[in-house]
VEXDOFI-157959 format. One record per residue (C-alpha): residue number from 0; residue in three letters; x, y, z. Coordinates in Angstrom, 2 decimals. Layout:
! residues N
ATOM   num   residu        px        py        pz
ATOM   NUM      Ala         X         Y         Z
...
This chain:
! residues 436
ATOM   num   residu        px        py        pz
ATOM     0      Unk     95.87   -126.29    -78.93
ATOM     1      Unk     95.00   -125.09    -75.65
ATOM     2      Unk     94.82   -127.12    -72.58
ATOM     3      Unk     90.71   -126.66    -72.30
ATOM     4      Unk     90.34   -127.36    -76.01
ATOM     5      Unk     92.40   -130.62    -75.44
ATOM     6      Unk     89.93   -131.59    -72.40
ATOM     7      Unk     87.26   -131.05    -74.52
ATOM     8      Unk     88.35   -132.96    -77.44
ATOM     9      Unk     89.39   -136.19    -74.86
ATOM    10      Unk     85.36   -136.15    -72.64
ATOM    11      Unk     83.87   -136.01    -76.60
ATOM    12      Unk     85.90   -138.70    -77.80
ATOM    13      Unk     85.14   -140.84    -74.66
ATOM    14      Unk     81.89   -140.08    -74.55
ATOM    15      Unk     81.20   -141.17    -78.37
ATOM    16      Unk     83.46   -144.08    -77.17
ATOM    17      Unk     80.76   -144.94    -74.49
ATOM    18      Unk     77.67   -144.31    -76.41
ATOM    19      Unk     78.92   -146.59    -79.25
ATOM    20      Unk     79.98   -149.26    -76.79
ATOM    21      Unk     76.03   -149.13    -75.37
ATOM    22      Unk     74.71   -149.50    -78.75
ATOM    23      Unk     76.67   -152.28    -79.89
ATOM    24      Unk     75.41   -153.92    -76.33
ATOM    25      Unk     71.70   -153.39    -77.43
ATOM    26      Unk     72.14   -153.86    -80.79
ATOM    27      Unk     73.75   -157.67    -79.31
ATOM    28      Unk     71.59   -160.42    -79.40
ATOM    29      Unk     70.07   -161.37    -76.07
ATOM    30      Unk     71.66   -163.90    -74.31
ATOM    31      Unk     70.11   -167.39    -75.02
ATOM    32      Unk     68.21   -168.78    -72.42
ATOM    33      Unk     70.38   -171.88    -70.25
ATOM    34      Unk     70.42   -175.59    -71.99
ATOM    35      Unk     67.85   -177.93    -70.38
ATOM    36      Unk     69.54   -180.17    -68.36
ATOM    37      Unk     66.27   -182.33    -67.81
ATOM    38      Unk     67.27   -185.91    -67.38
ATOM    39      Unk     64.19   -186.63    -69.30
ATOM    40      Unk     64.44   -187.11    -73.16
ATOM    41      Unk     62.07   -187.37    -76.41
ATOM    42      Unk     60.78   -190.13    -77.09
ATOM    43      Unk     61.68   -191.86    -74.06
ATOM    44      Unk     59.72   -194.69    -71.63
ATOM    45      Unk     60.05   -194.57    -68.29
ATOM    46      Unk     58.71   -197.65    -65.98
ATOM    47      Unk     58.03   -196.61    -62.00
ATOM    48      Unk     58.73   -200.33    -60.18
ATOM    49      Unk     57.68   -200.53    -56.89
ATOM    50      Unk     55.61   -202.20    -54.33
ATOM    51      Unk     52.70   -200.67    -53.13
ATOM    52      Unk     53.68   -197.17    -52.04
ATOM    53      Unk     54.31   -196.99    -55.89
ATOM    54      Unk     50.98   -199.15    -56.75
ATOM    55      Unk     49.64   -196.00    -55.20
ATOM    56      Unk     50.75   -194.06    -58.39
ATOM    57      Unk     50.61   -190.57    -56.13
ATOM    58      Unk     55.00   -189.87    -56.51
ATOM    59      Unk     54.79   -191.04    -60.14
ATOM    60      Unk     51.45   -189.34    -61.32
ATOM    61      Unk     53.07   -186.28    -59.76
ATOM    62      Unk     56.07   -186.79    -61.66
ATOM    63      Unk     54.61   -187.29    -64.89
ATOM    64      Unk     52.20   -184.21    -64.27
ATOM    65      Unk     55.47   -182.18    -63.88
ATOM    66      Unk     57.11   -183.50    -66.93
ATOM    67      Unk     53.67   -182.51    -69.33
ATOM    68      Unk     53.68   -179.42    -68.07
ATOM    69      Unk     56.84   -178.16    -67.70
ATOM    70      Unk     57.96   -179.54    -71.08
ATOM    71      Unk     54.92   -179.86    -72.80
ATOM    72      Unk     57.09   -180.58    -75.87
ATOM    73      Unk     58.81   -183.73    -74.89
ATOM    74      Unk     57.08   -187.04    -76.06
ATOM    75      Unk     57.70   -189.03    -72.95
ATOM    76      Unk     55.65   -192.78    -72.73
ATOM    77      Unk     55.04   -193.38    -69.05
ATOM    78      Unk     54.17   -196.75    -67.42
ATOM    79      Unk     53.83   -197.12    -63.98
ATOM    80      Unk     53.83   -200.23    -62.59
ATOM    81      Unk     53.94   -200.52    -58.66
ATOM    82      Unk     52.47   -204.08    -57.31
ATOM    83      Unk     51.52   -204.23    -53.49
ATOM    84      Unk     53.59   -206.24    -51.39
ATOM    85      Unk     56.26   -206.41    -53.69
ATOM    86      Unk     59.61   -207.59    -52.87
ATOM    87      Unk     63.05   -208.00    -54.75
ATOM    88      Unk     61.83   -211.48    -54.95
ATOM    89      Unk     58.39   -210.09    -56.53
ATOM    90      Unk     54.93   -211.03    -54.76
ATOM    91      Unk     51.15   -211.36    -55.07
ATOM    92      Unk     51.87   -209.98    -59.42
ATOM    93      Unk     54.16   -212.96    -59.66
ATOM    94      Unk     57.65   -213.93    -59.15
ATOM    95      Unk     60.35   -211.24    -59.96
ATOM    96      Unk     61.21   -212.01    -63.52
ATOM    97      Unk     57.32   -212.52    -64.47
ATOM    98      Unk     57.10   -208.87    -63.04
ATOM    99      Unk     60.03   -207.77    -64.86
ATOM   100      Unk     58.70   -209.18    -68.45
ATOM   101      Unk     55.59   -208.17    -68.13
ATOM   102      Unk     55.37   -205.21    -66.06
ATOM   103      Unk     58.87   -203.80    -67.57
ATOM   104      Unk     60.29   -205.60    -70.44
ATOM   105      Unk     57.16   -205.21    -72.50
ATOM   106      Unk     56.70   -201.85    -72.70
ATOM   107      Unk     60.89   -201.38    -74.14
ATOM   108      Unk     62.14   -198.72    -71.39
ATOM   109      Unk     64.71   -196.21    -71.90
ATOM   110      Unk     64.41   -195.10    -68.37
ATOM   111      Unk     63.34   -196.95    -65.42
ATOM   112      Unk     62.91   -196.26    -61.33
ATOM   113      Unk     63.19   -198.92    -58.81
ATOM   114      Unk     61.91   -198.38    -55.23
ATOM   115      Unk     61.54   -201.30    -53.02
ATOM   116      Unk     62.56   -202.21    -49.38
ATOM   117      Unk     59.32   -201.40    -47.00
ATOM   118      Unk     58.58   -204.90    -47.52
ATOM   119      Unk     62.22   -206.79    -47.99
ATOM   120      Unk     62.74   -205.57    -44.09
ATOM   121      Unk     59.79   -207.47    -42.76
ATOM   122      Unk     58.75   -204.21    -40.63
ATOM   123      Unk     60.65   -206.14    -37.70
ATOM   124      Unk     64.05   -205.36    -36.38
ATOM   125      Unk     67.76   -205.46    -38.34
ATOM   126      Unk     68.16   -209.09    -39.58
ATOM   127      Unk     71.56   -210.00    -41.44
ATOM   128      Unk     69.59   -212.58    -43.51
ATOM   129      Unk     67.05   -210.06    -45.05
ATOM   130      Unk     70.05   -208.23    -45.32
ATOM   131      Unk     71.61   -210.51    -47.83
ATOM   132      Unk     68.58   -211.31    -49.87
ATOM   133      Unk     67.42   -207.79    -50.63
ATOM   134      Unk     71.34   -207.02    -51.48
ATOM   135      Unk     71.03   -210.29    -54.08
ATOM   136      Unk     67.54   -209.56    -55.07
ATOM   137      Unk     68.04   -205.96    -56.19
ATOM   138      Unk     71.21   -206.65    -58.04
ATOM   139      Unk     69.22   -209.78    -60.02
ATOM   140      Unk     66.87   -206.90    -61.15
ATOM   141      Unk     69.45   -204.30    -62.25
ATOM   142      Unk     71.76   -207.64    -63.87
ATOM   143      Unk     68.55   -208.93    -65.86
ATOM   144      Unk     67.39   -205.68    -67.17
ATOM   145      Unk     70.69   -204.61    -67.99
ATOM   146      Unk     70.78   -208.09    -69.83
ATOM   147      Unk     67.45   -207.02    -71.80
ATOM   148      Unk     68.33   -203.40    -72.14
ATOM   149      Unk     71.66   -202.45    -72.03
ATOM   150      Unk     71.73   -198.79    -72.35
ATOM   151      Unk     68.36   -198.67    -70.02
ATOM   152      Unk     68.93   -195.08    -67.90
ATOM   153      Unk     68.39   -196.75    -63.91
ATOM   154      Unk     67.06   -194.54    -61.12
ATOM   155      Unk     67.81   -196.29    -58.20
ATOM   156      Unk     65.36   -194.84    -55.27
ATOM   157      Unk     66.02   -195.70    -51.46
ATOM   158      Unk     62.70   -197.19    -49.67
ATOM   159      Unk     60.02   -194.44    -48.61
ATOM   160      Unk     60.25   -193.28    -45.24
ATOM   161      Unk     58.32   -195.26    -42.34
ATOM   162      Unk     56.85   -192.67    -40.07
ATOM   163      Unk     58.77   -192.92    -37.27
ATOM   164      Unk     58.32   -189.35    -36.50
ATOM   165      Unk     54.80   -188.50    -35.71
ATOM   166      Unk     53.98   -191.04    -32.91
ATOM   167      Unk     56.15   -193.81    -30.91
ATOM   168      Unk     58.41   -196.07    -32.11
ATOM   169      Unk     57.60   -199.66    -33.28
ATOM   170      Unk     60.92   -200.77    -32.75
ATOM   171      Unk     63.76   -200.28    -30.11
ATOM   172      Unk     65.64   -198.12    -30.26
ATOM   173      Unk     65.51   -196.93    -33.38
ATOM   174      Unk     62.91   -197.21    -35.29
ATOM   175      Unk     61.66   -199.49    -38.29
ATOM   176      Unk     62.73   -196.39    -40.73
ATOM   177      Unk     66.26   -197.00    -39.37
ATOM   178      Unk     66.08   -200.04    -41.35
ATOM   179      Unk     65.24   -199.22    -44.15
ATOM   180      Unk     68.08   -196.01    -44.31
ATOM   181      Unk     70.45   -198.97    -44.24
ATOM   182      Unk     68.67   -200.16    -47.13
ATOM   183      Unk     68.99   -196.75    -48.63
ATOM   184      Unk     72.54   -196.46    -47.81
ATOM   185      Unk     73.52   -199.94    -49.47
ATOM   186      Unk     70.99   -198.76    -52.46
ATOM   187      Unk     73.36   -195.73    -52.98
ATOM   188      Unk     76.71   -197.22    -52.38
ATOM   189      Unk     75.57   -200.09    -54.94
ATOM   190      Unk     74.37   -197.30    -57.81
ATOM   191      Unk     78.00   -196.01    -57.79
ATOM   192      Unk     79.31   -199.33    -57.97
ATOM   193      Unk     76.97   -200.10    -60.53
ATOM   194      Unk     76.41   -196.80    -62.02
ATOM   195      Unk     73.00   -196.27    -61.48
ATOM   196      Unk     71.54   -193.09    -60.89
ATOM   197      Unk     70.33   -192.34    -57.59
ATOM   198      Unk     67.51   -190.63    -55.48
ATOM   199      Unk     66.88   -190.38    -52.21
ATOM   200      Unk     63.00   -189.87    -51.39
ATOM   201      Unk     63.57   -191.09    -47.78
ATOM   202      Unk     65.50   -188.15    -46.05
ATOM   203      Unk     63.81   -185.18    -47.50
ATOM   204      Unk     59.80   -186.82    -46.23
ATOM   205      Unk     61.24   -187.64    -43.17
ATOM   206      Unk     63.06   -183.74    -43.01
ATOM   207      Unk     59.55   -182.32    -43.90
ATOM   208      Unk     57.75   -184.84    -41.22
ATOM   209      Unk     59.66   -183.50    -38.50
ATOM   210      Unk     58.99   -180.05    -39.24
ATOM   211      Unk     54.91   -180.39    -39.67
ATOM   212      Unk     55.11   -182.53    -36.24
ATOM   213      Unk     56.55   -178.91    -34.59
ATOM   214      Unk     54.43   -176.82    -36.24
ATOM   215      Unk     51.07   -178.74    -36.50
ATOM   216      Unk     51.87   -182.59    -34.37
ATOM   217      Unk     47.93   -183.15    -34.56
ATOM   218      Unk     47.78   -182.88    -38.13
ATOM   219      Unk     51.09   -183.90    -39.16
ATOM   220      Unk     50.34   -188.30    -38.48
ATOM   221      Unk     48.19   -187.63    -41.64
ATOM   222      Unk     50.83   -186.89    -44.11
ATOM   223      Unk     51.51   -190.89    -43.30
ATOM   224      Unk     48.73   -191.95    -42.29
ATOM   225      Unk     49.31   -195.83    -41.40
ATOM   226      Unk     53.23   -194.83    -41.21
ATOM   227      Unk     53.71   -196.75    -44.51
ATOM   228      Unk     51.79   -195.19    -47.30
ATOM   229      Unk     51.99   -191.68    -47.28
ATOM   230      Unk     48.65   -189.43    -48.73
ATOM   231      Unk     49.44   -187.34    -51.54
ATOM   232      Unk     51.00   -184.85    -49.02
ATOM   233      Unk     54.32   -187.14    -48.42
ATOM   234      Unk     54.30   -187.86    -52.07
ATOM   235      Unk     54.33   -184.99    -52.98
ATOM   236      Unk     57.72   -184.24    -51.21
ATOM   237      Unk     59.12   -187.82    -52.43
ATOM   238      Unk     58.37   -186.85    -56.42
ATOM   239      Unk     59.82   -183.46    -55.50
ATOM   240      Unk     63.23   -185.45    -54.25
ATOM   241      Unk     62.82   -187.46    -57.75
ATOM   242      Unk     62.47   -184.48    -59.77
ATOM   243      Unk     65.32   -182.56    -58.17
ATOM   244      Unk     67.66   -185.78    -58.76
ATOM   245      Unk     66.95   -185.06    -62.70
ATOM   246      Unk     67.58   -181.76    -62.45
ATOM   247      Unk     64.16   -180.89    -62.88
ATOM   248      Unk     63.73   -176.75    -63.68
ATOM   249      Unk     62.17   -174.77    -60.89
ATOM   250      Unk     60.79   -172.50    -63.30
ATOM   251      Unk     57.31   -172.07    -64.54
ATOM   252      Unk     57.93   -168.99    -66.33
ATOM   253      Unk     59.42   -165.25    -65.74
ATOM   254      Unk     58.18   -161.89    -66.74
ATOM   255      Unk     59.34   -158.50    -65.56
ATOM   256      Unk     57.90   -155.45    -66.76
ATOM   257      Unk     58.85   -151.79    -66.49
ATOM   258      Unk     55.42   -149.60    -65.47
ATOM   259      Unk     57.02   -146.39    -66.18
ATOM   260      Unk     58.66   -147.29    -70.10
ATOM   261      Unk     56.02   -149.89    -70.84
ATOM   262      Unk     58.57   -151.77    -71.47
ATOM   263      Unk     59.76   -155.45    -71.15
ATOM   264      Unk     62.68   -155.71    -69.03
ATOM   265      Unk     63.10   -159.70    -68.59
ATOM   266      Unk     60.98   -162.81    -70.03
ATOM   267      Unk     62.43   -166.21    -69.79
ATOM   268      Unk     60.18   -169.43    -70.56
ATOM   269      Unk     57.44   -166.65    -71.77
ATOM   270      Unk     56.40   -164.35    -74.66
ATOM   271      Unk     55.09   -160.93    -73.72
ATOM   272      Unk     52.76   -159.42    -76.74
ATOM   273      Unk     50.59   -156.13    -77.30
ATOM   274      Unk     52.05   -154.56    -74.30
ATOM   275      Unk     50.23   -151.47    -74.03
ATOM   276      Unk     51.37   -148.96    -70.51
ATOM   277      Unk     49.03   -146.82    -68.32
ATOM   278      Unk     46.22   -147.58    -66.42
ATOM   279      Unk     44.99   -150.17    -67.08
ATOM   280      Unk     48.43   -151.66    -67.92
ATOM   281      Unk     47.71   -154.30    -70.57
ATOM   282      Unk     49.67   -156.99    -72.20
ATOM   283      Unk     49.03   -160.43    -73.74
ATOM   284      Unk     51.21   -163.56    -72.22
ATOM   285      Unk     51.88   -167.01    -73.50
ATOM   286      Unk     53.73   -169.29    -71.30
ATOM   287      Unk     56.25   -171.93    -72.59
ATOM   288      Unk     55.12   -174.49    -69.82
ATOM   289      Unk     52.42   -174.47    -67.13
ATOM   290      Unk     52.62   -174.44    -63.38
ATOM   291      Unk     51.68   -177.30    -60.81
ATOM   292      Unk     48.55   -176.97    -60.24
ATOM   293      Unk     48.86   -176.18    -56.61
ATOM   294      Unk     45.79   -174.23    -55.77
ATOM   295      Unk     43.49   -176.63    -57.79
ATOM   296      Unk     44.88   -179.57    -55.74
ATOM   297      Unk     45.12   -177.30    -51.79
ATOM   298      Unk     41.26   -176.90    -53.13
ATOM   299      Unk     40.77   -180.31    -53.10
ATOM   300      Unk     42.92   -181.07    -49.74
ATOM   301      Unk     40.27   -181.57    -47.36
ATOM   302      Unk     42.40   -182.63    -43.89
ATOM   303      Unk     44.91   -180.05    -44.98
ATOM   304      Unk     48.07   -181.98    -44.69
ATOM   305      Unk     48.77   -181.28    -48.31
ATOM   306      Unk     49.18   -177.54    -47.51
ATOM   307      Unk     51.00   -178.56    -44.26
ATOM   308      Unk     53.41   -180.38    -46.25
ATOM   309      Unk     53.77   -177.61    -49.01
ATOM   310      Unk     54.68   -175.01    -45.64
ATOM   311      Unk     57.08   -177.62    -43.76
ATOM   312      Unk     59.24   -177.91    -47.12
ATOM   313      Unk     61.11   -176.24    -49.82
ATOM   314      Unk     58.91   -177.86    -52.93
ATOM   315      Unk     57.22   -174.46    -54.20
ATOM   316      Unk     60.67   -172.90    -54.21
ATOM   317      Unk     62.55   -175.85    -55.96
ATOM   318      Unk     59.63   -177.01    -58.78
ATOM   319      Unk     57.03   -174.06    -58.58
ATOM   320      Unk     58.30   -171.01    -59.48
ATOM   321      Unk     55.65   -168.55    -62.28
ATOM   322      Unk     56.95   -165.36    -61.43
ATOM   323      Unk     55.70   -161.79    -62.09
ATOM   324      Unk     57.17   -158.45    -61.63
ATOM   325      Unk     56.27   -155.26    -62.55
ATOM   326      Unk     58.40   -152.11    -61.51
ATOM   327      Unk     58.11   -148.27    -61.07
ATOM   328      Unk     54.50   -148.66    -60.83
ATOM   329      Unk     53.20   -145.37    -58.67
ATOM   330      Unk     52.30   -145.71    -54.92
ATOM   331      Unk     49.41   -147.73    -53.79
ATOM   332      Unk     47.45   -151.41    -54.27
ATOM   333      Unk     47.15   -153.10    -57.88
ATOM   334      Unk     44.50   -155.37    -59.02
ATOM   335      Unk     45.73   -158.38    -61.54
ATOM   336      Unk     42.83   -159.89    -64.03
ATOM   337      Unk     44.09   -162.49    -66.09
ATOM   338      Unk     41.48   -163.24    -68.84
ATOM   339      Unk     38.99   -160.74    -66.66
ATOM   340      Unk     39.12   -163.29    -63.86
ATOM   341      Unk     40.59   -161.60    -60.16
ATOM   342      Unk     43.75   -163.11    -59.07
ATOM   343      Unk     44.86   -161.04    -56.48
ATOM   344      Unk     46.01   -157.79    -54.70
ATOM   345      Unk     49.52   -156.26    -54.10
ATOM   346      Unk     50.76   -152.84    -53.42
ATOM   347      Unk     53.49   -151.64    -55.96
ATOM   348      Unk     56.31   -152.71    -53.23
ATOM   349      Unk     55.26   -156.35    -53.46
ATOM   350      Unk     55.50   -156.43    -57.12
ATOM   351      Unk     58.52   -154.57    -57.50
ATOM   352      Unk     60.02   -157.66    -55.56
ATOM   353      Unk     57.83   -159.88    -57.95
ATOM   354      Unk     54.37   -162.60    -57.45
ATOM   355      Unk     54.65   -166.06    -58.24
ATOM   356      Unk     51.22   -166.81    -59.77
ATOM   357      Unk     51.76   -170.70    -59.09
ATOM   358      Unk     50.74   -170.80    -56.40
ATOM   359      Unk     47.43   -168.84    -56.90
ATOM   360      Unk     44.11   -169.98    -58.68
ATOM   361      Unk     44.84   -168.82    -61.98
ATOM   362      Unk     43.57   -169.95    -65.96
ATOM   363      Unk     47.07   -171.94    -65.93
ATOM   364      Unk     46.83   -173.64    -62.84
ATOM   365      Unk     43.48   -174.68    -63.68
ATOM   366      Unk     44.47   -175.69    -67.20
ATOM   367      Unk     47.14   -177.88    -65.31
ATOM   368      Unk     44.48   -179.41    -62.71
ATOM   369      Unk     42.83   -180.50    -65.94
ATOM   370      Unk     46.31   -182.29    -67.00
ATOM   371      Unk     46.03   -183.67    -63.50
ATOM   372      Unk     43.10   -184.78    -64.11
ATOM   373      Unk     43.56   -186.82    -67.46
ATOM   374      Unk     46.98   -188.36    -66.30
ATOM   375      Unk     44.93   -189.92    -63.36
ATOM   376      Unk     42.42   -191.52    -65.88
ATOM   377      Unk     45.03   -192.85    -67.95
ATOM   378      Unk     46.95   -194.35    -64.99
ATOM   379      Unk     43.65   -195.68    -63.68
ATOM   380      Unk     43.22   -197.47    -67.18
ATOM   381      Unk     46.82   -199.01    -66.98
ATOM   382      Unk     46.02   -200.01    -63.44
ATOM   383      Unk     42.93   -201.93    -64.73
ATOM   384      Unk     44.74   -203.52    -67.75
ATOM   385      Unk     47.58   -205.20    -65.90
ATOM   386      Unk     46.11   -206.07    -62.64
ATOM   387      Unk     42.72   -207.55    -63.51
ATOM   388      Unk     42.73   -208.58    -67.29
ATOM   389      Unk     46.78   -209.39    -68.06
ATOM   390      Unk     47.34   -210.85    -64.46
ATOM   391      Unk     44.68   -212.42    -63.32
ATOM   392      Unk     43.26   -213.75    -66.67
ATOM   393      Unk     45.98   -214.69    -68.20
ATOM   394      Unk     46.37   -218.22    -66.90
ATOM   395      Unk     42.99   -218.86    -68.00
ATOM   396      Unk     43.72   -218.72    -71.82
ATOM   397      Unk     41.06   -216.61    -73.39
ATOM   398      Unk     40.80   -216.26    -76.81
ATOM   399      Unk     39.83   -212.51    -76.43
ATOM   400      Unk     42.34   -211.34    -74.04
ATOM   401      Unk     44.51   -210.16    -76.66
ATOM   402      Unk     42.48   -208.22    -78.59
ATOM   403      Unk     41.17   -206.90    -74.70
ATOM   404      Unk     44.35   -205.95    -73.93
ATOM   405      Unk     44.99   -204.11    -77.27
ATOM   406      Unk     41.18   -202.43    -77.20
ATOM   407      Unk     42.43   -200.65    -73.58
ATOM   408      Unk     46.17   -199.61    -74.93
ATOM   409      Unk     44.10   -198.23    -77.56
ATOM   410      Unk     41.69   -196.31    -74.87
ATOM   411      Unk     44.71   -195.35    -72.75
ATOM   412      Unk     46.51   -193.60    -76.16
ATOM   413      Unk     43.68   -191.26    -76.53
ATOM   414      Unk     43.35   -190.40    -72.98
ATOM   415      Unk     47.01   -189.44    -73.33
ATOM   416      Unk     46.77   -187.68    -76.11
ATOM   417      Unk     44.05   -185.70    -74.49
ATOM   418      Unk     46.37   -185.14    -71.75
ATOM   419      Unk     49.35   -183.46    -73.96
ATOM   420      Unk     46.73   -181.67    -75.96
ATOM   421      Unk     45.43   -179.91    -72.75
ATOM   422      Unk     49.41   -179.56    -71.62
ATOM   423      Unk     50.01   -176.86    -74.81
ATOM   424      Unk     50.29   -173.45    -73.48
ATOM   425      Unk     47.33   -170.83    -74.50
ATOM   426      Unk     48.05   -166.64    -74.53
ATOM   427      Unk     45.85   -164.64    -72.04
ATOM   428      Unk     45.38   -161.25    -71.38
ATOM   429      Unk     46.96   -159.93    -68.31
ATOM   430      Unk     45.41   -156.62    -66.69
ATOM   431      Unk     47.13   -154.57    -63.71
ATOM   432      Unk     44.94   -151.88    -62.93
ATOM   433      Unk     44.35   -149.73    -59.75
ATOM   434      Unk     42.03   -151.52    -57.10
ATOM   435      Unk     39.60   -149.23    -55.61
C-alpha cells in the first residue's frame, strides 16, 4: 500500500467519522428548555400586607399581571390586602390580629408579602422606642401566622423608599428614608434569622430616582409624588425588585429565523408554524406567555414619568424581554406586520442583532393591556368587599352581609376567570417584507 493510498484511506475514514458524528448531533434531541425556577407555584395564594403604599395595589397588580402572563398556566389565587396607615400594631382596618384573620387568615395563604415601616417610623427622626416596637410588632406577625400556617412561604419586603432624592431633605442630616433603610436592614437580618424570604424594593426605587433626577430633575419629583406614595412609575421598579427576588424569567419569548434557509434556527417559550421564505417572508407564531404590556400602559402615561422610570432602570432588560431575529436577510429596510397590523421598521443589520417586540404596540401587548385591565377590576372588587361591606358593616350585624359578601367573591371569580381566559396565548401571522 502506497504512502498516497494510505493518506487517502485515513482523510475518508475521518471524514465518514465526522459526517456520522454531525448526524448523530442532529438526529439528538434538542436540548430541553431550563426548569422554571419561579418561586410561584399551582395552586397557590398569595396575600400582599401592607399599609397604604400597598392599599394602592400599583406593586402588587403589577405583580400579578406578570405572573398571568408570563405563566398563563399557573393557577395562582391573589389577595391583596394593603390598609392605609397601617402599622405592625395594625390601624384605621383594626388592630393587628383582626387584620391578620380577616385580611390574611381567611383567605388560607401559601405565600404571603409583608411591607410595612413608612408609618412605624413616625416620618420624624431615629427614635430607639419606635425602634423596639416595630422590631416586636413585625415578629408578632411572622410568630402568629406561622402559628396559623406553618409551612406559609414569607416574603419579607423592606419599607418603600421616601423620596429623599428629588427635593430637600425633611430631616437632618439624613433624611427620613435613612430611617426606614434601618428598618430594611433589621427586616433582612431578621428573615435570615427567621428564614423568611427577602426583598428589597427600597434600594433599587431609590437607584432609579437618582438617575431620572440627572437626566430629567423637573420631571423626576413625579415618580413620588408626595415622597411617600410613589405613581405607578416607582411601582413599577418596586414589583420589578419583587419579581427578581422570585426569580422571575426575563423572557417573553425567543425566535430566530434564518432568511436565506427559511429555516428556524432558535425558538424558546414559542412555536414557529407554516414558515414559508422569500419575500414576503411568512410564518405563523404562538407564544407560550405574553409580554408586559408596556406600550399600552407608556400610552396611557400622561406626565411621562412612567417612561422616565422605564429609561433610568434596568426593568425592560430584567422582566421584558420578546425577542425577534431574523438573519441573512439581503441589504436594506424590512417592514414587520403582525396580523396585517405595522409594527415597525429595521434594516437587516438591526435584526440580525434581533427586536424585542415588548416593548412595541403589538396584538400581544395589547392582549396583555386587556389582562391589565381585568386584574384592576377584580382588585377594585376586593377593595370594595373588605373595606366598605366586611369592615365597616360588620359591627352592625346584618343579616345579609353574608350572603353580600359571598354574592361579590362570586363577582370577583368571574372577573378572574375572564382575566386568565384573556392571559392564553393566540397564533398570529408574522410578515417581514421589504418597505418601500
Amino acid at each position: 500500500m502506497n504512502t498516497a493510498y494510505r493518506k487517502f484511506r485515513v482523510a475518508a475514514i475521518v471524514s465518514a467519522t465526522c459526517l456520522l458524528a454531525s448526524a448523530l448531533v442532529a438526529l439528538a434531541p434538542a436540548a430541553p428548555p431550563p426548569a422554571e425556577t419561579f418561586y410561584l407555584h399551582t395552586n397557590d395564594t398569595v396575600v400582599f400586607y401592607g399599609d397604604s403604599i400597598t392599599e394602592q395595589r400599583l406593586y402588587s397588580m403589577l405583580t400579578e399581571l406578570y405572573a398571568v402572563t408570563r405563566y398563563p398556566k399557573l393557577n395562582v389565587r391573589f389577595v391583596h390586602s394593603g390598609w392605609g396607615g397601617d402599622r405592625v400594631t395594625g390601624g384605621s382596618g383594626g388592630p393587628i390580629d383582626v387584620r391578620l384573620n380577616r385580611d390574611v387568615l381567611a383567605y388560607h395563604p401559601t405565600v404571603m408579602t409583608i411591607m410595612l415601616g413608612m408609618n412605624d417610623g413616625g416620618y420624624a427622626t431615629h427614635v430607639p422606642a419606635n425602634d423596639e416596637t416595630f422590631f416586636a410588632g413585625y415578629k408578632h406577625i411572622v410568630e402568629s401566622m406561622r402559628r396559623s400556617i406553618p409551612a406559609l412561604r414569607i416574603t419579607a419586603i423592606d419599607p418603600s423608599p421616601f423620596d429623599d432624592v428629588t427635593r430637600p431633605l425633611t430631616l437632618q442630616p439624613d433624611g427620613y428614608n435613612a430611617v426606614l433603610a434601618k428598618y430594611g436592614a433589621w427586616i433582612r437580618n431578621y428573615a435570615v434569622e427567621a428564614k423568611l424570604d427577602f426583598a428589597d424594593l427600597n434600594t433599587p426605587a431609590v437607584d432609579m430616582l437618582r438617575q431620572a433626577n440627572t437626566s430629567d430633575p423637573a420631571l423626576a419629583p413625579k415618580i413620588i409624588p408626595d415622597r411617600v406614595h410613589p405613581g405607578l412609575a416607582g411601582h413599577l421598579i418596586m414589583a420589578e425588585a419583587l419579581l427578581k427576588s422570585w426569580d422571575a424569567r426575563a423572557v417573553v419569548s425567543t425566535v430566530s429565523l434564518d432568511a436565506k434557509s427559511g429555516k428556524v434556527t432558535q425558538s424558546e417559550f414559542a412555536q414557529v408554524t407554516d414558515l414559508h421564505a422569500g419575500a414576503p417572508f411568512v410564518w405563523t407564531q404562538t407564544d407560550e406567555s405574553l409580554p408586559l404590556p408596556f406600550a399600552g400602559m407608556l400610552a396611557q402615561d400622561r406626565d411621562h414619568s412612567l417612561a422616565l422610570a422605564i429609561r433610568s432602570s434596568d426593568v425592560t432588560a430584567a422582566l421584558n424581554q420578546q425577542m425577534l431575529q431574523v438573519r441573512n436577510l439581503t441589504a436594506g429596510r424590512y417592514k414587520l406586520s403582525i396580523d396585517g397590523a405595522a409594527i415597525g421598521e429595521w434594516n437587516e443589520a438591526e435584526l440580525a442583532q434581533a427586536v424585542n417586540l415588548a416593548i412595541l404596540d403589538t396584538p400581544m401587548s395589547r392582549q396583555a393591556l386587556e389582562v391589565r385591565d381585568l386584574t384592576v377590576k377584580h382588585l377594585d372588587v376586593h377593595q370594595q368587599r373588605v373595606h366598605t361591606f366586611q369592615a365597616q358593616m360588620q359591627a352592625l350585624d346584618l343579616e345579609h352581609l353574608e350572603d353580600t359578601l359571598k354574592a361579590i367573591d362570586t363577582l370577583d371569580n368571574e372577573i378572574v376567570a375572564r382575566q386568565r381566559a384573556a392571559a392564553r396565548p393566540r397564533p398570529h401571522v408574522f410578515q417581514l417584507a421589504p418597505a418601500q
